[in-house]
DOGURO-594411 format. One record per atom (N, C-alpha, C): residue number from 1; atom name; x negated, y negated, z negated. Coordinates in steps of 0.02 Angstrom, whole numbers, plus 50000, padded with zeros to 5 digits. Each point is the difference from the previous one (the first is absolute). Example, Ala and Ser with C-alpha at 12.3 -4.5 7.8 and 13.67 -1.06 7.14 Angstrom:
<atoms>
> 1, N, 49340, 50284, 49610
> 1, CA, 50045, 49941, 50000
> 1, C, 49955, 49940, 50000
> 2, N, 50018, 49947, 50036
> 2, CA, 49958, 49941, 49997
> 2, C, 50039, 49945, 49963
</atoms>
This chain:
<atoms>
> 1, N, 51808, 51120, 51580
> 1, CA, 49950, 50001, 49947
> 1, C, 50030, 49964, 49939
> 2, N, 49986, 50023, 49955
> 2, CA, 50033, 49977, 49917
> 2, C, 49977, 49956, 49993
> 3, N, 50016, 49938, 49944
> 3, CA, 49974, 49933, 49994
> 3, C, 49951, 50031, 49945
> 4, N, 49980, 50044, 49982
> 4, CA, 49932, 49995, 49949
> 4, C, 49946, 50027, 50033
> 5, N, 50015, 50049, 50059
> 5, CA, 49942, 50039, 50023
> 5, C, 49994, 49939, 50055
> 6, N, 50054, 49961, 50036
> 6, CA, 49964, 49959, 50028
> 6, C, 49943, 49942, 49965
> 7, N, 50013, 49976, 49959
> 7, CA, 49981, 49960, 49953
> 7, C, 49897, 50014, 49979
> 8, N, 50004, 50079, 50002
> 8, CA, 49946, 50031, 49977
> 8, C, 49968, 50001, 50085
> 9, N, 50034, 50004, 50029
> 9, CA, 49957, 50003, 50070
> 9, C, 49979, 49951, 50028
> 10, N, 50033, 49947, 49993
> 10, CA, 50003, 49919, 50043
> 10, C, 49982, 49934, 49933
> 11, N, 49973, 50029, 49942
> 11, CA, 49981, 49969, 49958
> 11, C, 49957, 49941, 50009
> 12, N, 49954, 49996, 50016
> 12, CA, 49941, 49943, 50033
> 12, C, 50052, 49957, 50055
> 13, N, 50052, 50025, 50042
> 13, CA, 50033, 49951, 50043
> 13, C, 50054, 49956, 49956
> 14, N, 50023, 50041, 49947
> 14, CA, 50044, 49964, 49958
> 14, C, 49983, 49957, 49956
> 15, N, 49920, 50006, 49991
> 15, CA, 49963, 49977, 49935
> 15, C, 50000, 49920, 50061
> 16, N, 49970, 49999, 50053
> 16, CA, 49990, 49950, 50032
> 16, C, 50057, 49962, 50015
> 17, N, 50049, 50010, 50015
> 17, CA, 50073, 49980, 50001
> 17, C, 50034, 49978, 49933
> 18, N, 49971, 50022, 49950
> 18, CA, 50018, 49959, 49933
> 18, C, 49964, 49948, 49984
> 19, N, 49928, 50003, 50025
> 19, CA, 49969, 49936, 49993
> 19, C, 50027, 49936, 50068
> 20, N, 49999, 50031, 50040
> 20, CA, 50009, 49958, 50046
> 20, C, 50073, 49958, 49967
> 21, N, 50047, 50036, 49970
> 21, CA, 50069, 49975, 49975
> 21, C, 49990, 49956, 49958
> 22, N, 49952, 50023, 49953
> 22, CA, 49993, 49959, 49949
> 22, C, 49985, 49937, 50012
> 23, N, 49930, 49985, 50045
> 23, CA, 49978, 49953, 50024
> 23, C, 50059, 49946, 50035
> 24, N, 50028, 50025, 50057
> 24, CA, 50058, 49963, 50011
> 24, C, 50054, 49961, 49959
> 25, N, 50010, 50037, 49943
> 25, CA, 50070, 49982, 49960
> 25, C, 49961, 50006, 49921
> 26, N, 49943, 49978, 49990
> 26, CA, 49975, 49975, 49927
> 26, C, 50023, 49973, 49955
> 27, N, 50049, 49945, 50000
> 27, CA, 50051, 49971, 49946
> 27, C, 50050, 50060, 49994
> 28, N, 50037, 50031, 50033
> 28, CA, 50053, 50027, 49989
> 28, C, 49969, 50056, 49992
> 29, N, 49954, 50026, 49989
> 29, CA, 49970, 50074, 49985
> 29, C, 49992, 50000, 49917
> 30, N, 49934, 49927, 49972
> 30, CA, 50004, 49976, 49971
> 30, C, 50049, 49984, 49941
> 31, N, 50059, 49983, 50022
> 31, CA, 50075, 49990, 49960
> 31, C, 50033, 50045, 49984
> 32, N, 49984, 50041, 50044
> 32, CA, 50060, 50078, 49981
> 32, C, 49932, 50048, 49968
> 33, N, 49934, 49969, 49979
> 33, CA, 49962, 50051, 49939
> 33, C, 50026, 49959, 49951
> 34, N, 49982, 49928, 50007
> 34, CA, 50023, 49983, 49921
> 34, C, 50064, 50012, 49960
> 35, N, 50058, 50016, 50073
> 35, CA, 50061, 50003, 49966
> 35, C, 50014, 50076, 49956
> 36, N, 49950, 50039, 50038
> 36, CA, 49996, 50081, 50015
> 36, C, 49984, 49992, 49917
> 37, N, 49933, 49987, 50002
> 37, CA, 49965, 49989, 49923
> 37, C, 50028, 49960, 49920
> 38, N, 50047, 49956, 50026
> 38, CA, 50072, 50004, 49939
> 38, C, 50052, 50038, 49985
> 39, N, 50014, 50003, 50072
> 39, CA, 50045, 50043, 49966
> 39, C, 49977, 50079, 49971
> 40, N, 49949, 50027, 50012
> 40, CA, 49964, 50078, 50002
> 40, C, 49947, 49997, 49947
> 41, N, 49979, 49947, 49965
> 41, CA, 49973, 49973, 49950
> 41, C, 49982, 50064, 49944
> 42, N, 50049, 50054, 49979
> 42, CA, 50004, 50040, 49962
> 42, C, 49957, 50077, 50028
> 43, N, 50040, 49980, 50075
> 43, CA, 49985, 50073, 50040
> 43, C, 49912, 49993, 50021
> 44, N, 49977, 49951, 50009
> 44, CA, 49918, 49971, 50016
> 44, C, 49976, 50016, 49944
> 45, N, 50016, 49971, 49932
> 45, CA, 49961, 50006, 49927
> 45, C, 50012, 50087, 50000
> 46, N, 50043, 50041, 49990
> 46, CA, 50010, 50071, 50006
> 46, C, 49954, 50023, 50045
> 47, N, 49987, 50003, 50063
> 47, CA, 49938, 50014, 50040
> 47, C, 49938, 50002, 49989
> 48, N, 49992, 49926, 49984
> 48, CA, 49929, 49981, 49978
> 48, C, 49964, 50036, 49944
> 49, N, 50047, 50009, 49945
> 49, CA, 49993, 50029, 49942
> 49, C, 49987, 50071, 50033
> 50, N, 50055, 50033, 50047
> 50, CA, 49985, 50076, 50019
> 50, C, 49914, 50006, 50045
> 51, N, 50008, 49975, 50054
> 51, CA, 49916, 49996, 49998
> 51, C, 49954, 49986, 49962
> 52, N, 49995, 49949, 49958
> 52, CA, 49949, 49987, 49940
> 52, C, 49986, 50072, 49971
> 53, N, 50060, 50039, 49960
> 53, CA, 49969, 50066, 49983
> 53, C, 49999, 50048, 50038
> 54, N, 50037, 50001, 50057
> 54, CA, 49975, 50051, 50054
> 54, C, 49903, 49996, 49999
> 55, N, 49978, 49953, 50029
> 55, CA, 49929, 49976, 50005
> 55, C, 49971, 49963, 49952
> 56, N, 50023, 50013, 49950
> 56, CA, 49943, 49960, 49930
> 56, C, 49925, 50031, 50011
> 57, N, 49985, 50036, 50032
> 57, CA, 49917, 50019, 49974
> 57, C, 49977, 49973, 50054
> 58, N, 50018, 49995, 50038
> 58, CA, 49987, 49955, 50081
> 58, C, 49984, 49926, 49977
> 59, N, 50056, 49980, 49968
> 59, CA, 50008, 49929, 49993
> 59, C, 49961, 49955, 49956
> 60, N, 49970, 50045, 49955
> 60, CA, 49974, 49979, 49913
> 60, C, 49932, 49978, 50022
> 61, N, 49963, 50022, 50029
> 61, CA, 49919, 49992, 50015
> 61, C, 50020, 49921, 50051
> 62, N, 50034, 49999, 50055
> 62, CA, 50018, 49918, 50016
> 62, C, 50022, 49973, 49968
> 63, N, 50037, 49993, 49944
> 63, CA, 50020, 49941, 49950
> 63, C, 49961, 49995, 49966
> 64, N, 49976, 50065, 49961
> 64, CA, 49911, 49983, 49953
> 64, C, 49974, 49944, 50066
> 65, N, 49973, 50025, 50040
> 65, CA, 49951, 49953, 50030
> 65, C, 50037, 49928, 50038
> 66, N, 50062, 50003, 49984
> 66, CA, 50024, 49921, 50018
> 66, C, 49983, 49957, 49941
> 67, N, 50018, 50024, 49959
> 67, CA, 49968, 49976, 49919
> 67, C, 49961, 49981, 50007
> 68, N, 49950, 50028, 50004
> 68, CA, 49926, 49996, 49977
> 68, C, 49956, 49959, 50045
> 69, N, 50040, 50007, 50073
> 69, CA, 49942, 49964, 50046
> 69, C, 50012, 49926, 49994
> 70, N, 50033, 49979, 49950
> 70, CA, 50027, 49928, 50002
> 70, C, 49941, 49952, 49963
> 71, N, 49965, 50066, 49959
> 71, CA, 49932, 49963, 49964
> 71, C, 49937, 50004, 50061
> 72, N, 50032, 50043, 50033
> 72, CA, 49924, 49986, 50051
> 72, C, 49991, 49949, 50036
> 73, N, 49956, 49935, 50012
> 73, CA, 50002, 49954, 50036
> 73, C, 49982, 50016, 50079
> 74, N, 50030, 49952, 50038
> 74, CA, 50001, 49989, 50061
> 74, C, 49933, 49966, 50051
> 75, N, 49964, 50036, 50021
> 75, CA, 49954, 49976, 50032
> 75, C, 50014, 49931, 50058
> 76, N, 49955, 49975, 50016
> 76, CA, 50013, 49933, 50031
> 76, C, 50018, 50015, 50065
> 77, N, 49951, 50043, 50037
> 77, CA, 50032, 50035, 50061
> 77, C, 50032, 50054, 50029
> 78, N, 50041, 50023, 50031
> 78, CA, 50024, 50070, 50028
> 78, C, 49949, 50032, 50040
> 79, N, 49992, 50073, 49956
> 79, CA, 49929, 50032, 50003
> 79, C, 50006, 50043, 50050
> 80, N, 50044, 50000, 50044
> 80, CA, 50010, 50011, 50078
> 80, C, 49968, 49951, 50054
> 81, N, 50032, 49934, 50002
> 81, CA, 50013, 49963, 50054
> 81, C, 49953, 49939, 49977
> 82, N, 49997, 49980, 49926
> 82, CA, 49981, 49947, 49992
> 82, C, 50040, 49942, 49995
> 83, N, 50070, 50000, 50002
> 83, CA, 50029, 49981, 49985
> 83, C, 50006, 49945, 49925
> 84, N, 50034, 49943, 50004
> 84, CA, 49994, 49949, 49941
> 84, C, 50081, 50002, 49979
> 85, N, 50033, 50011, 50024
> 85, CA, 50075, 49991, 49989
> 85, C, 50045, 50049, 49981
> 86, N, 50049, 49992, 49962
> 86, CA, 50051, 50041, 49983
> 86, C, 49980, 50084, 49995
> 87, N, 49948, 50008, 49937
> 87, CA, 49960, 50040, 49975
> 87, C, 50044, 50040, 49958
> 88, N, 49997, 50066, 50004
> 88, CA, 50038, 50056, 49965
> 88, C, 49967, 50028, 49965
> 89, N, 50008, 50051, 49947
> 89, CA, 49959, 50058, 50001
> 89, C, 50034, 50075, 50022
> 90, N, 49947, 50057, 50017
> 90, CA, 50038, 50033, 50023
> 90, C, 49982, 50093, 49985
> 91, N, 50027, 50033, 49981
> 91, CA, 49955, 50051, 49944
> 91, C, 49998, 50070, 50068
> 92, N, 49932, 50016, 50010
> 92, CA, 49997, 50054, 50060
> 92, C, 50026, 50064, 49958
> 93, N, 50014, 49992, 49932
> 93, CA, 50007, 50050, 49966
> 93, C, 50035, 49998, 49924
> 94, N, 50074, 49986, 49997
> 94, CA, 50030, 49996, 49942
> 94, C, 49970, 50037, 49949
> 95, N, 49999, 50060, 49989
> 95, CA, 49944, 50035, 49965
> 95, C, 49940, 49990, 49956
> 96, N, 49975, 49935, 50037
> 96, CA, 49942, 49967, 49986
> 96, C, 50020, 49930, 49984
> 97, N, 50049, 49986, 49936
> 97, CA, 50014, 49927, 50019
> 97, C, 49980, 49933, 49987
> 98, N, 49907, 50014, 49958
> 98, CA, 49967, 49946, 50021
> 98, C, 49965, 49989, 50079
> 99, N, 50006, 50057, 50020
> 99, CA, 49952, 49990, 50069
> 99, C, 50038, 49968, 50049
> 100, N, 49987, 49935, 50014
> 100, CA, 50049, 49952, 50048
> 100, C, 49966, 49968, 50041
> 101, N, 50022, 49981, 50053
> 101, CA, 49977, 49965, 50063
> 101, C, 50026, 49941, 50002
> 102, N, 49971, 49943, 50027
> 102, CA, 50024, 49911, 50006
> 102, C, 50024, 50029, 50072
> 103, N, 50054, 49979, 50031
> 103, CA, 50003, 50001, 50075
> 103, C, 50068, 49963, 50014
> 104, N, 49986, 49957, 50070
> 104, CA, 50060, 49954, 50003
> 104, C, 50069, 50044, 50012
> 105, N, 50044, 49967, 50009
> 105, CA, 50056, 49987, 50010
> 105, C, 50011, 50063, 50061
> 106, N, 49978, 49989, 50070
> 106, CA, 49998, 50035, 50061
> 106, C, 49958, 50042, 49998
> 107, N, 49954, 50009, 49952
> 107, CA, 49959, 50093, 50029
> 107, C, 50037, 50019, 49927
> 108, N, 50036, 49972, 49952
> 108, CA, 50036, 50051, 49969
> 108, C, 50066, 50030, 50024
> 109, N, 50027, 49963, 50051
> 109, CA, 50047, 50015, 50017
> 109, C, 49973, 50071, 50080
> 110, N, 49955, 49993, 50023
> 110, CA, 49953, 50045, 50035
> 110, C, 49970, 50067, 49955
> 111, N, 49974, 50005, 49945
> 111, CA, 49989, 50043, 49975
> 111, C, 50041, 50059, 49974
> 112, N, 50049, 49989, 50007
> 112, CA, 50068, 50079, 50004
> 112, C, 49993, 50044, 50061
> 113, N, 49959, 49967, 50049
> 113, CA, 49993, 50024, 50059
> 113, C, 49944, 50046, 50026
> 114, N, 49947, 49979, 49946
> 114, CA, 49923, 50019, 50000
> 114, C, 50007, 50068, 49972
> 115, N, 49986, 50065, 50029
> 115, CA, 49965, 50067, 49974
> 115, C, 49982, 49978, 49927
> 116, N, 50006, 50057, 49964
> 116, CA, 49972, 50000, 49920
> 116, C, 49947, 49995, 49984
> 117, N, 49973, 50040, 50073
> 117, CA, 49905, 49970, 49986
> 117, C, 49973, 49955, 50004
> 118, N, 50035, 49938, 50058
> 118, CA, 49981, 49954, 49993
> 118, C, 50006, 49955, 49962
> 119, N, 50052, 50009, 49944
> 119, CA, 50003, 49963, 49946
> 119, C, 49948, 49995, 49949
> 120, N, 49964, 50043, 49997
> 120, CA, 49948, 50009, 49982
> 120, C, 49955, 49972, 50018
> 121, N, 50017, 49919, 49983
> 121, CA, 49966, 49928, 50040
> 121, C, 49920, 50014, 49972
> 122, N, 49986, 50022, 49957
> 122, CA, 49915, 49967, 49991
> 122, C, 49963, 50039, 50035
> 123, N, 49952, 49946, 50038
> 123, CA, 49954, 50026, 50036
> 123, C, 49929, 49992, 49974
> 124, N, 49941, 50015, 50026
> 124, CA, 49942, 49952, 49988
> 124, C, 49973, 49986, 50068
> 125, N, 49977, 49957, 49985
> 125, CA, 49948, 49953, 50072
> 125, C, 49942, 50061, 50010
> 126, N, 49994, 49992, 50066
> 126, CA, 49939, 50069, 50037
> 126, C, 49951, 49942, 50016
> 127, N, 49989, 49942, 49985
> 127, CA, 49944, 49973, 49990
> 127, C, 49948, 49997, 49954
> 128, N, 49946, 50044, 49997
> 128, CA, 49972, 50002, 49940
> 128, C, 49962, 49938, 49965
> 129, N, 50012, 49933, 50010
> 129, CA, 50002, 49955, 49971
> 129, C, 50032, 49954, 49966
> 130, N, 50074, 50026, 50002
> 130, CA, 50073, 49973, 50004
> 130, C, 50034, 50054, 49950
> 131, N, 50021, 50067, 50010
> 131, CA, 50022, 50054, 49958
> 131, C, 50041, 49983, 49938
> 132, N, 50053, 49944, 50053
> 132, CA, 50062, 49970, 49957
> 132, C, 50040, 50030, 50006
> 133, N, 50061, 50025, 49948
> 133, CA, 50045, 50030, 49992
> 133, C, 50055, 49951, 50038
> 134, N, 50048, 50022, 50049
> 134, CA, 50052, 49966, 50033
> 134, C, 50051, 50047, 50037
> 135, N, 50040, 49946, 50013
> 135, CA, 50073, 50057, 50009
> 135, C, 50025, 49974, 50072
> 136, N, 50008, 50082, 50032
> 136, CA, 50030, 49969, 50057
> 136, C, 50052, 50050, 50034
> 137, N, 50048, 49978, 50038
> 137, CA, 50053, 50033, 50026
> 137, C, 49988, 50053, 50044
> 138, N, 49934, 49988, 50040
> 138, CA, 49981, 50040, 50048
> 138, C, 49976, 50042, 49982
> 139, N, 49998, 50062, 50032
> 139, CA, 49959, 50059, 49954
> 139, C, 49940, 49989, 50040
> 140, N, 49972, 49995, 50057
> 140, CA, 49935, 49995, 50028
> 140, C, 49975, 49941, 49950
> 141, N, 50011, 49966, 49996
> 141, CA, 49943, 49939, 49955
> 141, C, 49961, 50006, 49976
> 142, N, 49941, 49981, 50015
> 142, CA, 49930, 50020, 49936
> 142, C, 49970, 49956, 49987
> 143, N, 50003, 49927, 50017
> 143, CA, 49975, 49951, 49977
> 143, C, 50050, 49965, 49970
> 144, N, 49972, 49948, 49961
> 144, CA, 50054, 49951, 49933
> 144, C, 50009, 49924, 50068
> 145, N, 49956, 49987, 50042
> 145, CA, 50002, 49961, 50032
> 145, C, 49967, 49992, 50057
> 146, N, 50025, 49950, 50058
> 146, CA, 49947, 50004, 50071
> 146, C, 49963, 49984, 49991
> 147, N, 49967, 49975, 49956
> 147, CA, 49943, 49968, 49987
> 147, C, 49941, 50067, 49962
> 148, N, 50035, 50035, 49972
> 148, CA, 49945, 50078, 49985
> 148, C, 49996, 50031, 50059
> 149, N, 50061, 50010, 50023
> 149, CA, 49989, 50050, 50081
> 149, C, 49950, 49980, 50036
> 150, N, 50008, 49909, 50010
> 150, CA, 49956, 49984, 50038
> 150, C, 49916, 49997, 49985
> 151, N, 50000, 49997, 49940
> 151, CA, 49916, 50016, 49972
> 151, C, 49986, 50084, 50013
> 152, N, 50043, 50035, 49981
> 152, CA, 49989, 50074, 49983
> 152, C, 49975, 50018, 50091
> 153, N, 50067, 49967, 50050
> 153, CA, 49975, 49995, 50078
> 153, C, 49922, 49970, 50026
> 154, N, 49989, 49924, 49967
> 154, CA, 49962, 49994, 50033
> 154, C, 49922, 50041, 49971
> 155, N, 49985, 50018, 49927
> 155, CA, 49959, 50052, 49988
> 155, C, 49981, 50042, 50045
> 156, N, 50066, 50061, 50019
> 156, CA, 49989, 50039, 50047
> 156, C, 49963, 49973, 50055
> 157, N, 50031, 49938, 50046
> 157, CA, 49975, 50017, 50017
> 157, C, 49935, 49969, 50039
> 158, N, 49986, 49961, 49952
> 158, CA, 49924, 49978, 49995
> 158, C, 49964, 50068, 49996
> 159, N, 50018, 50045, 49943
> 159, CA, 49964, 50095, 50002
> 159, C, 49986, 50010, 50078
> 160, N, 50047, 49998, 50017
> 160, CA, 49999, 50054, 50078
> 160, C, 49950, 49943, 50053
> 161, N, 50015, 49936, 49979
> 161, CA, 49958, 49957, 50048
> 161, C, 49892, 49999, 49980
> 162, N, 50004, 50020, 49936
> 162, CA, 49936, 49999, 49984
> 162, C, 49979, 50094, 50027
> 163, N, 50035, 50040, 49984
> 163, CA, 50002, 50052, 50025
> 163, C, 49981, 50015, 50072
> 164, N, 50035, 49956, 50046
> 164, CA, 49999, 49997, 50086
> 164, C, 49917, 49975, 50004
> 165, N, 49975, 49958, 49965
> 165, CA, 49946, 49970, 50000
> 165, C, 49935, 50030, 50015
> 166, N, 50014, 50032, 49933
> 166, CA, 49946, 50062, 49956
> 166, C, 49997, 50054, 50058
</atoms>
């Protein structure tokens, strides 16, 4: 078997075997990019430049909105988890580049992973006393908190208990 068609076949085993390498020998992987990256200094800037206009119409709507989201402020918590720490923002939609999400550190690094629909964090609360707008990872979710579920629950089922009565 040829080293490219093998390459294309056994890809995922090789992909794992380069990390595993990497991991092992990190300084010296490390040293031979930086050395890679002086001396090739010309041939990297030449690249970069060739993709930039290969994909400029790709690229222009995420730099507009890297710009721009820098005026949008940062909410206090990550509107996932609840989170207080090492707060990002994070755009479900370059396209849209005031529309931004507060979310930490670890469900942004989780959200490359999430279906496109689920990015489509806003929900509303199915408590009709509550019918707060909130965002969540799960697509089943319909309450903003246990504390609505648990009212919206015990309603029911006080209903069905006055019901059994009657």
């Amino acid at each position: 078997m040829g080293g490219k068609k093998y390459r294309e076949t056994h890809r995922e085993e090789l992909r794992i075997k380069a990390r595993q390498y990497y991991r092992e020998h990190v300084e010296q992987c490390k040293a031979y990019q930086k050395d890679y990256n002086k001396k090739n200094q010309s041939k990297i800037n030449k690249r970069a430049l060739e993709y930039y206009y290969k994909h400029r119409e790709e690229l222009r709507p995420k730099k507009n909105a890297q710009k721009r989201v820098r005026r949008v402020p940062l909410k206090e918590k990550c509107e996932l988890c609840g989170a207080t720490e090492k707060l990002e923002r994070h755009h479900p939609d370059y396209n849209k580049p005031l529309e931004v999400i507060t979310v930490c550190a670890t469900c942004n690094k989780k959200l490359p992973y999430i279906p496109k629909v689920k990015a489509k964090l806003k929900k509303v609360c199915e408590n009709p006393d509550c019918r707060r707008e909130f965002a969540s990872i799960r697509s089943d979710a319909r309450f903003c908190s246990r504390k609505c579920e648990w009212k919206v629950w015990s309603k029911k089922r006080s209903e069905r208990q006055i019901r059994t009565i009657q």
